[in-house]
Structure formats: C-alpha cells, structure tokens
C-alpha positions as CSV (number, residue, x, y, z in Angstrom):
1,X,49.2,127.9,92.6
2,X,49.6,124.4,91.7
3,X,52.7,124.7,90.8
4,X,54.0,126.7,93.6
5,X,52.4,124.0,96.1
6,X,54.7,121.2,93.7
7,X,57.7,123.6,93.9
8,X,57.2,123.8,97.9
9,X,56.7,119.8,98.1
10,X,59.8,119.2,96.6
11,X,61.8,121.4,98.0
12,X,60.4,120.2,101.5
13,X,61.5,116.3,100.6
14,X,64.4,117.9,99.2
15,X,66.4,114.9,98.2
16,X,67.9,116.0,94.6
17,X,69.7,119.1,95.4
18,X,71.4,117.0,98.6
19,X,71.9,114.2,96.7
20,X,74.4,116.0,94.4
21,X,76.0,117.6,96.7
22,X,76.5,113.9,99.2
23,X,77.7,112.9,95.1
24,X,79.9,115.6,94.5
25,X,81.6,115.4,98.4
26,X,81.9,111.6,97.5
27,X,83.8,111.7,94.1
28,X,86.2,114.6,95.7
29,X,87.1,112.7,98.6
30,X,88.1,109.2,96.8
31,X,90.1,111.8,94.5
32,X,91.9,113.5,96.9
33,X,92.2,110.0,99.0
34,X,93.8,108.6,95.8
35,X,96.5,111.7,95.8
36,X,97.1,111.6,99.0
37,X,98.2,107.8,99.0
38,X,100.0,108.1,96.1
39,X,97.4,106.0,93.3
40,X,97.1,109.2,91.4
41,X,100.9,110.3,91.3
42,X,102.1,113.7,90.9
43,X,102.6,114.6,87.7
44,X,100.0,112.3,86.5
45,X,97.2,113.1,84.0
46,X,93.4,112.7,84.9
47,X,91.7,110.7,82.3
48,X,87.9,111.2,83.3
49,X,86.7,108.4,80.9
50,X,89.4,105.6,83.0
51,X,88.3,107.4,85.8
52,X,84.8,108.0,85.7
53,X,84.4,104.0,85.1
54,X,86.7,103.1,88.0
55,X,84.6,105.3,89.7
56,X,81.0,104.5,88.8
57,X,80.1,108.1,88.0
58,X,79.7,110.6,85.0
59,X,81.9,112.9,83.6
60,X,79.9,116.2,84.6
61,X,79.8,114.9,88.2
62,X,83.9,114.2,87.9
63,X,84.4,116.8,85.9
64,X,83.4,119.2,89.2
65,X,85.2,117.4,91.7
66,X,88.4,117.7,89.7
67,X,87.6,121.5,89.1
68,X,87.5,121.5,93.3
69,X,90.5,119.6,93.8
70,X,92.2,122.7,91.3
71,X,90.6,125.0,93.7
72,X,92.5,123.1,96.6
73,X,95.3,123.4,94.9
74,X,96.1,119.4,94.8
75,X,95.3,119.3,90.9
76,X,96.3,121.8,87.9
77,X,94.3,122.6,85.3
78,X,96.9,122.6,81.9
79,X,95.5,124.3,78.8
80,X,95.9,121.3,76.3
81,X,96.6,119.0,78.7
82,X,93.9,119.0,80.5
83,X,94.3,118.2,84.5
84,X,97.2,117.0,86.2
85,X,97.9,116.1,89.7
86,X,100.5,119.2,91.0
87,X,103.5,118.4,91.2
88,X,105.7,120.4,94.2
89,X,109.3,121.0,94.1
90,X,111.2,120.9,97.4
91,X,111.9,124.4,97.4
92,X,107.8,124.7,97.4
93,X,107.1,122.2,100.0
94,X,110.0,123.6,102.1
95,X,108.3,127.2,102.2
96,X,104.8,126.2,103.0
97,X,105.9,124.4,106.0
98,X,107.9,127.6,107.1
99,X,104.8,129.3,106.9
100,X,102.1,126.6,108.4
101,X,104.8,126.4,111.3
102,X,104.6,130.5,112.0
103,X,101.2,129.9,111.6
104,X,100.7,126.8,113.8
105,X,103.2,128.3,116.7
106,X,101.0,130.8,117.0
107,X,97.5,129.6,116.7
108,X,98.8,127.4,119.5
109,X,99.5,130.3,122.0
110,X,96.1,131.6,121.1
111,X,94.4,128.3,121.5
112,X,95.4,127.4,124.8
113,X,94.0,131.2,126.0
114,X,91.0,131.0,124.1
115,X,90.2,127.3,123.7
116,X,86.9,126.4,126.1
117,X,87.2,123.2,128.0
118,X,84.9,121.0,125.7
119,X,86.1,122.5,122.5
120,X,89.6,120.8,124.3
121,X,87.9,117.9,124.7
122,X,87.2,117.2,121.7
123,X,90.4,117.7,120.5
124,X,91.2,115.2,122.8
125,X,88.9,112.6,121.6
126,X,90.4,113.4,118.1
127,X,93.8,112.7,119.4
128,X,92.4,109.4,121.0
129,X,90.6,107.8,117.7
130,X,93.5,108.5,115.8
131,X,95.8,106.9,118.5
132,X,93.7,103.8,118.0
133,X,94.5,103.9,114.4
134,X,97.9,104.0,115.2
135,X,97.8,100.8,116.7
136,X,95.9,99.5,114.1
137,X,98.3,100.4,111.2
138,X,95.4,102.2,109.4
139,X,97.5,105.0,107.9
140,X,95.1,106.7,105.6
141,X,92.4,107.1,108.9
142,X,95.2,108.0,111.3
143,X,96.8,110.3,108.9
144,X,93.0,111.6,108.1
145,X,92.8,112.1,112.1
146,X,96.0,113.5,112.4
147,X,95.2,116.8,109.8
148,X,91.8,117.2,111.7
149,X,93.9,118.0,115.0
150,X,96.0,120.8,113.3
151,X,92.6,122.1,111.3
152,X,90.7,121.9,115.4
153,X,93.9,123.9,117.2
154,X,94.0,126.5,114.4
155,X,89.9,127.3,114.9
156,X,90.5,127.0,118.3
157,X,92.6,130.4,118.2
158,X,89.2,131.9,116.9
159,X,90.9,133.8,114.5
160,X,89.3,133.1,110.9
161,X,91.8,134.3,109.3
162,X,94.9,132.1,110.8
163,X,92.1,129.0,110.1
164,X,91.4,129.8,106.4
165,X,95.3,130.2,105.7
166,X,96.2,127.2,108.2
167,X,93.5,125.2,106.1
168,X,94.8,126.0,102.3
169,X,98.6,125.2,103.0
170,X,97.7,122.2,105.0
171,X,95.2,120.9,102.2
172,X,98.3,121.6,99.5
173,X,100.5,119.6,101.7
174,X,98.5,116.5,101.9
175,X,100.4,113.9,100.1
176,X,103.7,115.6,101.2
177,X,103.0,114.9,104.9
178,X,101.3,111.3,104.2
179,X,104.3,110.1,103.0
180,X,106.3,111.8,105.8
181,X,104.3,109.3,108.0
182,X,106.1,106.2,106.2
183,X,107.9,103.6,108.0
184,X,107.5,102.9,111.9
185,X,110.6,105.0,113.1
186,X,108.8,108.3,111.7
187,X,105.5,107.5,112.5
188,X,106.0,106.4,116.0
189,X,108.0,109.7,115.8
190,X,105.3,111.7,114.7
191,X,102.8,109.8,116.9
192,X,105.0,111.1,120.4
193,X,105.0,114.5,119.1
194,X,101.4,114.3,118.8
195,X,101.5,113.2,122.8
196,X,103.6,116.0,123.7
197,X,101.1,118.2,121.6
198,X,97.8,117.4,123.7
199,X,99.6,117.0,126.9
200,X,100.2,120.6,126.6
201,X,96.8,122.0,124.8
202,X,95.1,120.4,128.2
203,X,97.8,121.8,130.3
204,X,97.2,125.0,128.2
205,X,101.0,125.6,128.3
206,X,101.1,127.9,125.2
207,X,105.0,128.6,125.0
208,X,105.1,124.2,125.2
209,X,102.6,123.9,122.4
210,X,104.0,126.7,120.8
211,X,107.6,124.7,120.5
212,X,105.8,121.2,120.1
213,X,104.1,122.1,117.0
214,X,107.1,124.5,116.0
215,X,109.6,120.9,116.0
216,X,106.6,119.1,114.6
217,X,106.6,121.1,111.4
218,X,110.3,121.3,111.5
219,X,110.7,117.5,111.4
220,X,108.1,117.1,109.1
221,X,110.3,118.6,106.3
222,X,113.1,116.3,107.6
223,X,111.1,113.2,107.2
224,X,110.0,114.4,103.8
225,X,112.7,116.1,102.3
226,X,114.1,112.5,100.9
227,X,111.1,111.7,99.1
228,X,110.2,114.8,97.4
C-alpha cells in the first residue's frame, strides 16, 4: 500500500518522465536547427561522441533524437556507417514540391471555406511575428515562422490526412527551402508572396490563395534549384 501511495506521489510531481521528454524535444530541435542551416551538411556523418559533448548530453539521449530525425526523414540510418544527414538529389526535391504544391493549392481552397475567424487570426499573428523577423534579419526564426503558416493553412482544411502528408514533405524539405530564402532579392521575394498569401486567407478568396501558394511553391524550386 506503501508503495502504491509512493508510486501515486511521484507520478503526481511527475517531473522525470516530462523531464525526458522537454530533453529529448531539446536535443532534436538543435539537430534539426543545425541541418536546416547548413552546420550539419548533407552528406555528413553524425559522430555522437563530437556531438554529444558539443551538446552537453549522453549518447542514449542523442542517440533517440537522431533515430527521430530518421523518422522525419532529415537523417539516414546507413548500416556500417552509421547516421548520415540525407542527402536529396534535385530530381527528389523537384518532386516533393510538385506534390506539397497540389497539396497546398488545395488545402487553401478548403481553408478559406472551413477556416473560423480566430483560427484566421492566428494565422495572421503568425504571419505578423514572422514579418517582424524579416526586418530583423533573423533568418532561422523567420524561416521557423514561415513553415508554421503552411503547417496552420493545411490544418485549417480540417482534413487530417492533407495535414499529416503536408507535414512529412514539408519537414523533408527543411534545409532545401532555408536556403531558398538566401539573399535579399529572394527573401523579399518570398516575403511578398507571403503578403499576397494572407491578404487572401482573410479575404477567404480560395481560387487567389489557391494560385498564391501554387507560384509560391513553384518559385520555391526556382530559387533552389541552383543550390541543390
């Protein structure tokens, strides 16, 4: 009885089980920060000793994150070689974007019928923040920012499975469409599309925010293309 009162005390405090889990969302998000901006290079192998110590944490700790980041599809897991940051050829990159564009162009049409006021909102304050970051030249936030408004339009279609597929191709595509985001011409480029994009989300024009996001994605494989 004892015991069972301990088991319930802990459980109640609970601050192991969330600790590891605040730990292991930690360790994946400085990972997949470091991909994204281009300090772990595709390609490259994951050393969880170098690592770990840059880090500050343990290998089993690491070692799960990295497993994660293979579940995302940002990392491979070579027998022998142990795990590598993916590496995407052109022709790869080219057809995920075909398919997050039909994807997008659609949960668009779907958002502007479905999407409630506030849930509009707050795509708006999204949009707002990362305009602010914009004009801070804080890339990695903006660009951060900038994925959350795609992820919030494709929920708003209330369709789970448009989100979930929206989600995985847009989480593979991370680094791509970070660097697609370098110098000012295409940024500011990407930043207007962005205007036109929640200009017409609170004007819930669905055939406008249907083509926005279309061009978006097109043009995103334009100013990528060159560095893949």
């Amino acid at each position: 009885m004892d015991d069972v009162s301990s088991l319930d005390r802990k459980v109640e405090g609970g601050p192991g089980p969330i600790q590891r889990t605040v730990l292991h969302d930690t360790i994946v998000s400085h990972l997949r920060d470091m991909i994204i901006e281009g300090i772990l290079e595709p390609g490259m192998r994951l050393h969880e000793g170098q690592l770990g110590e840059q880090l500050g944490v343990s290998r089993t700790p690491l070692r799960e994150a990295i497993k994660f980041l293979a579940s995302e599809g940002l990392v491979e897991l070579v027998p022998s070689r142990g795990a590598i940051v993916k590496r995407f050829s052109g022709k790869d990159v080219q057809d995920m974007l075909i398919v997050l564009r039909t994807l997008e162009e659609l949960a668009a049409k779907l958002a502007c019928q479905l999407g409630s006021d506030a849930e509009i909102a707050q795509v708006r304050a999204l949009h707002d923040e990362m305009i602010r970051c914009y004009q801070a030249g804080d890339r990695l936030q903006y660009y951060k920012l900038n994925q959350a408004i795609h992820t919030a339009i494709a929920k708003l279609s209330k369709n789970a499975s448009l989100a979930e597929m929206q989600q995985m191709l847009q989480t593979r595509l991370k680094r791509i469409r970070f660097i697609g985001h370098e110098g000012p011409e295409k940024w500011a480029a990407a930043v207007a599309e962005h205007e036109e994009m929640i200009a017409a989300l609170e004007a819930r024009d669905e055939a406008r925010l249907s083509e926005v996001l279309g061009r978006h994605l097109a043009n995103a494989w334009e100013r990528v293309r060159s560095a893949i």
